[in-house]
N, C-alpha and C positions, 0 to 999 in steps of 0.2 A: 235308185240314185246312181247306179252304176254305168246305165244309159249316159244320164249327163255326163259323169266326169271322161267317161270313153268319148264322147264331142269334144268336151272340152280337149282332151290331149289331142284328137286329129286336128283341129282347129288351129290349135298353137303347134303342130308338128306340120302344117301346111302352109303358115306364117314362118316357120324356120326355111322349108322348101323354097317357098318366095322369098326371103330374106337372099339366101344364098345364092338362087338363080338369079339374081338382081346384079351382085357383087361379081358372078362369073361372064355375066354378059358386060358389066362396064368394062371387065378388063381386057375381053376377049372383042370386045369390038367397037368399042370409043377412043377417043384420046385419049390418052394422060395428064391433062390438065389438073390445077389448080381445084378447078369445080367438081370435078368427074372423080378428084378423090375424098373430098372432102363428103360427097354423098356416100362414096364405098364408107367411108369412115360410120357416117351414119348408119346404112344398111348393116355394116360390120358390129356397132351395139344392138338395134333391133333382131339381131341376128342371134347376140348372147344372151339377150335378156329370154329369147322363146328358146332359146336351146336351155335355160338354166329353169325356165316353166316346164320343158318336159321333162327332164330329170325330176322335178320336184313331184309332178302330178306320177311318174313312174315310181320313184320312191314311195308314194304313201299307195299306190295301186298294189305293188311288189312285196309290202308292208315290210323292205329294206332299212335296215339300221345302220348302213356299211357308213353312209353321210347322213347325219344326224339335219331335220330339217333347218336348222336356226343356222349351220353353216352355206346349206343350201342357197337358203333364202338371203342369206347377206352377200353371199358370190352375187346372188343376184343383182342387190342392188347397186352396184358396183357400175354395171354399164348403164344403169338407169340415170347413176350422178351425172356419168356421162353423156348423157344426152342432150341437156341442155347448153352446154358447151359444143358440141358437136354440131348442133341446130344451128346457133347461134354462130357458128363458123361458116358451115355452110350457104344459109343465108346472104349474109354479108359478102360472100365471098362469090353468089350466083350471081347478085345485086352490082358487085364490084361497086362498093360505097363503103371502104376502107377509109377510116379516120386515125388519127391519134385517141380516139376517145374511144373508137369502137376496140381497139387494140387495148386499151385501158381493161375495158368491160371484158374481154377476152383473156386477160390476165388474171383478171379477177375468176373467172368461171376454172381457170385451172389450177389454181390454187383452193377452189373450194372442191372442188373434183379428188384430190392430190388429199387433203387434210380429213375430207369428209370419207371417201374410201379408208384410209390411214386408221382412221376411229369406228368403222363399221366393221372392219377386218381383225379388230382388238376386241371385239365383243363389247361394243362402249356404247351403242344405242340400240340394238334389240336385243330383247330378253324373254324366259317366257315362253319361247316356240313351241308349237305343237299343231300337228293336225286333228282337225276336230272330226268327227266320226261322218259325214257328209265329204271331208277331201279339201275343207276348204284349209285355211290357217291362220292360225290365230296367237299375236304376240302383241307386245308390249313395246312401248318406246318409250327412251328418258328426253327431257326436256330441250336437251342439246340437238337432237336430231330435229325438232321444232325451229328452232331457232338456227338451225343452218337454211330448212326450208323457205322460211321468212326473210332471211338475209340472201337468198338467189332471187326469189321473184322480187324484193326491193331492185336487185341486179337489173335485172330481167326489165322492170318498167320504167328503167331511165333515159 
């Protein structure tokens, strides 16, 4: 099992490599528009989210106790909120089909970004954390973190 989780961590340490050589070539050789930061923005959470998988897969490799996995994993989810709001920016903003409505929607996704990190960061919807003896992880979530999920993709397909 050791094989696997060693793939797994070059895999997501070669998605963090392309994350960041993404972000370093828009800045270093595109414009600075409107669009051109709004994907860096993007690149820039797909960027934390495999930076915050390879600490995690290195922590349980390391069998480090320095950051406990449940704090890990929640820094984690953090640029994950953000993605969908970041998408959803981006998008719109490549498209240039800026509404009053889409700006609505767009309110909405940072206020749920804003509230929902706010409650992941207090210990308020995973519980539970552990790695399980294979590397993967394994927790729990209370009913609110449901029910934030459900009220973005309502978001999401209006």
């Amino acid at each position: 099992m050791a094989t696997l989780q060693n793939i797994v961590f070059v895999t997501t340490f070669a998605g963090l490599v392309l994350s960041i050589a993404i972000i370093l070539l828009i800045f270093s050789q595109l414009s600075h528009d409107a669009k051109s930061l709004t994907f860096v923005a993007v690149a820039s959470a797909v960027a934390a989210v495999t930076f915050m998988s390879c600490l995690l897969q290195f922590s349980f490799q390391a069998r480090s106790t320095s950051l406990s996995a449940q704090t890990l994993l929640e820094i984690l989810c953090v640029p994950l909120f953000s993605l969908p709001l970041l998408l959803f920016t981006f998008t719109v903003e490549y498209l240039s089909t800026w509404t009053r409505e889409r700006r609505i929607i767009q309110a909405i996704y940072a206020a749920q970004v804003i509230v929902g990190s706010a409650v992941l960061l207090s210990h308020g919807w995973l519980y539970n954390v552990y790695f399980k003896p294979d590397g993967a992880i394994a927790f729990s979530t209370s009913v609110s973190l449901l029910s934030l999920l459900m009220n973005t993709w309502l978001t999401a397909n209006t």
